[in-house]
N, C-alpha and C positions, 0 to 999 in steps of 0.2 A: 339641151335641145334633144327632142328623141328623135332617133335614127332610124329609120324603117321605110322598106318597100314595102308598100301595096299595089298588088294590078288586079286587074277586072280578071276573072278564071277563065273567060272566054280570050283575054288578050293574050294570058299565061298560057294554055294551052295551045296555041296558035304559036307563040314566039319560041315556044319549047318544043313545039314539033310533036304533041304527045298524039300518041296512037289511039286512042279511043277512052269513053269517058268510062267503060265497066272496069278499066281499070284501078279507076278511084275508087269502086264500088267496092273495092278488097281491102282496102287499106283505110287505116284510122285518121280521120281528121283530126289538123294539130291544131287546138286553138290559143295563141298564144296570149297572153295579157295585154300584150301592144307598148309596154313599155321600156325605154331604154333603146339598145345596142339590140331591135329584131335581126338574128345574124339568116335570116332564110325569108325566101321571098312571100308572100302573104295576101290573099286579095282581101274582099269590102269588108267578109266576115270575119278579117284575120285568122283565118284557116290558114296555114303555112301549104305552099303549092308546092304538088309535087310534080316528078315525072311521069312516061308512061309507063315505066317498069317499078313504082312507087316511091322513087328515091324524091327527096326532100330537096328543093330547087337552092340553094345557098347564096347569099349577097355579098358582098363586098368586105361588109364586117365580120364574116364569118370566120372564126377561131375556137379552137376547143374551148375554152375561157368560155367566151358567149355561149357556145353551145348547153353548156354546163350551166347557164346563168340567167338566161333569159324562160320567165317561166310559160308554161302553157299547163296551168292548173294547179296539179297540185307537185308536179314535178318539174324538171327544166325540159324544154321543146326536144333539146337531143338526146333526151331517153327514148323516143320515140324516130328522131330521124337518123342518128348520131351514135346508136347504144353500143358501139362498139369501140367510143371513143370517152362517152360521158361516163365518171366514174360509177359503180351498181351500185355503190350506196348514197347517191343523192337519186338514183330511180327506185327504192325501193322505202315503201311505206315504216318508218320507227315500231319497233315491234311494243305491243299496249304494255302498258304499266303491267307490275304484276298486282295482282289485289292485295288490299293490304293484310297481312297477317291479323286471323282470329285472336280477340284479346286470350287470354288465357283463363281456362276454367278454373277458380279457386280451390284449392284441395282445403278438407275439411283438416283442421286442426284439433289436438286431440290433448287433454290437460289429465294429468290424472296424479288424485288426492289423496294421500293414507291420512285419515284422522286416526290417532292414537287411544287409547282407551282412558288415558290420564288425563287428557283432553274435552271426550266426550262424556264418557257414561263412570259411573261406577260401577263396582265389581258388581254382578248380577244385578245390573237395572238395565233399563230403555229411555231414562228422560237424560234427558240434553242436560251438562253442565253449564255453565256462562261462561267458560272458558270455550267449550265446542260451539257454542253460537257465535262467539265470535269468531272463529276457523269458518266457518258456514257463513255469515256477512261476509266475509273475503271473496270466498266459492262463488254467491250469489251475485256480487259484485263481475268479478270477472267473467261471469256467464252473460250477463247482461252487454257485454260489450261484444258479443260473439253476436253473431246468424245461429241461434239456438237449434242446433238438431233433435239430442238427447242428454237426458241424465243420468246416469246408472250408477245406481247406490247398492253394494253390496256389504252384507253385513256380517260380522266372524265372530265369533267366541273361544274363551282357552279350551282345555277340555276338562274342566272340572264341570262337574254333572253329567248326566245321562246324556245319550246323543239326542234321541226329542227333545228335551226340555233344551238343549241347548241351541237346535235348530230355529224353535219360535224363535227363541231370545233373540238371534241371529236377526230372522224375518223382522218383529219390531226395533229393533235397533235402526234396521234399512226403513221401517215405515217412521218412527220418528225423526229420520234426518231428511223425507222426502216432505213431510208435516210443515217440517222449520222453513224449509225453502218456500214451499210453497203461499208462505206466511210475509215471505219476501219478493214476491213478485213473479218467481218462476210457477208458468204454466203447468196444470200437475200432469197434464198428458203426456208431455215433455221429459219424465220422471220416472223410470222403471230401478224397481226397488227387486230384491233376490237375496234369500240369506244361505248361507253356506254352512253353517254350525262350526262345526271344530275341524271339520274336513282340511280347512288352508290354515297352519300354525305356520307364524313367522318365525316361533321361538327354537322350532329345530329340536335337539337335545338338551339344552345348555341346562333346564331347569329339571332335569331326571332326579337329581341328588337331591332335589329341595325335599326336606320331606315337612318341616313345618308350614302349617296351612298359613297363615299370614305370609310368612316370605315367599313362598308359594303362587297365592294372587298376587305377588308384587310384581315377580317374577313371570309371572304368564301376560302381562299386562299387553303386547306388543300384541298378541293372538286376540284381545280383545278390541276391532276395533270394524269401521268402516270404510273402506273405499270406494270414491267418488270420483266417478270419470265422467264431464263434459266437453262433451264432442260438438264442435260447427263450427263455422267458416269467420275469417275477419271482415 
């Protein structure tokens, strides 16, 4: 059964003795929901009456409890008559969610390929072996499964011959291995090719002593070759 006083604002202010009505003109109307245990007295609009000094008129059922629990909005009526007794965290609004965290920006991932010259090319050529096409079907393969940025094909040779001649070499070596791809699906814009000549040996020293020309090219073979970096995202 709900418990609550209502009286007419004209009976309440009469019964309460109150001084004059500018004094409600200062103070905030409590409107309560009307239901349950109203612990303060209420007239027709369920405005909770007050005094003439603005205090909050109280009923019978009035206890901290109720005060704390009977609502008027979107908080309990004694945040407003009571806030010295109702706790500040049931008069105070839940602070908002935080928004949810920015997925996270994919960082590019970055593969990078030495084909060997055993591999790819023979000694002073540019065309593709069947063995380096099949190294290159792999490449293309796994490129395809990326967010394609770039391809950068760089091309090397030992240092037998002249440094021009062996710069072109270098250059077609990188343009044949951009050719195959491109034969396979990768985009050729996608594709930048660069030849270095003899400039970057992998071989180091180790083949100084050779001095026979056959073991020679055998020997230089690691200096001959192209690296293949695909770059993009998963």
């Amino acid at each position: 059964m709900i418990k609550q006083t209502k009286m007419l604002m004209l009976a309440a202010v009469v019964a309460a003795g109150f001084s004059a009505p500018a004094a409600f003109a200062q103070t905030k109307d409590v409107v309560v929901d009307g239901k349950g245990e109203v612990p303060y007295v209420i007239d027709a609009r369920n405005v909770v009456v007050r005094s003439g000094t603005g205090l909050c008129w109280r009923t019978g059922y009035w206890s901290p409890a109720a005060a704390a629990s009977a609502m008027a909005g979107e908080f309990p009526a004694g945040c407003e008559c009571d806030s010295d007794i109702v706790p500040k965290d049931k008069c105070t609004a839940p602070a908002p969610a935080p928004a949810p965290a920015a997925a996270p920006v994919p960082r590019p991932t970055a593969e990078k390929v030495k084909l060997s010259a055993d591999t790819l090319f023979d000694f002073d050529k540019a065309v593709l072996k069947p063995e380096g096409k099949a190294r290159l079907d792999e490449l293309a393969a796994q490129a395809k499964e990326l967010k394609l940025e770039v391809i950068l094909a760089v091309g090397h040779t030992d240092r037998i011959g002249s440094d021009a001649y062996n710069q072109r070499l270098s250059e077609r070596r990188a343009a044949a291995v951009k050719a195959y791809l491109v034969e396979k699906g990768i985009e050729a814009n996608r594709i930048y090719t660069e030849g270095k000549g003899e400039r970057q040996p992998v071989t180091g020293n180790k083949c100084d002593g050779v001095k026979n020309r056959a073991a020679l090219i055998s020997c230089l073979q690691p200096d001959r070759r192209v690296e293949v970096e695909v770059i993009g995202t998963k």
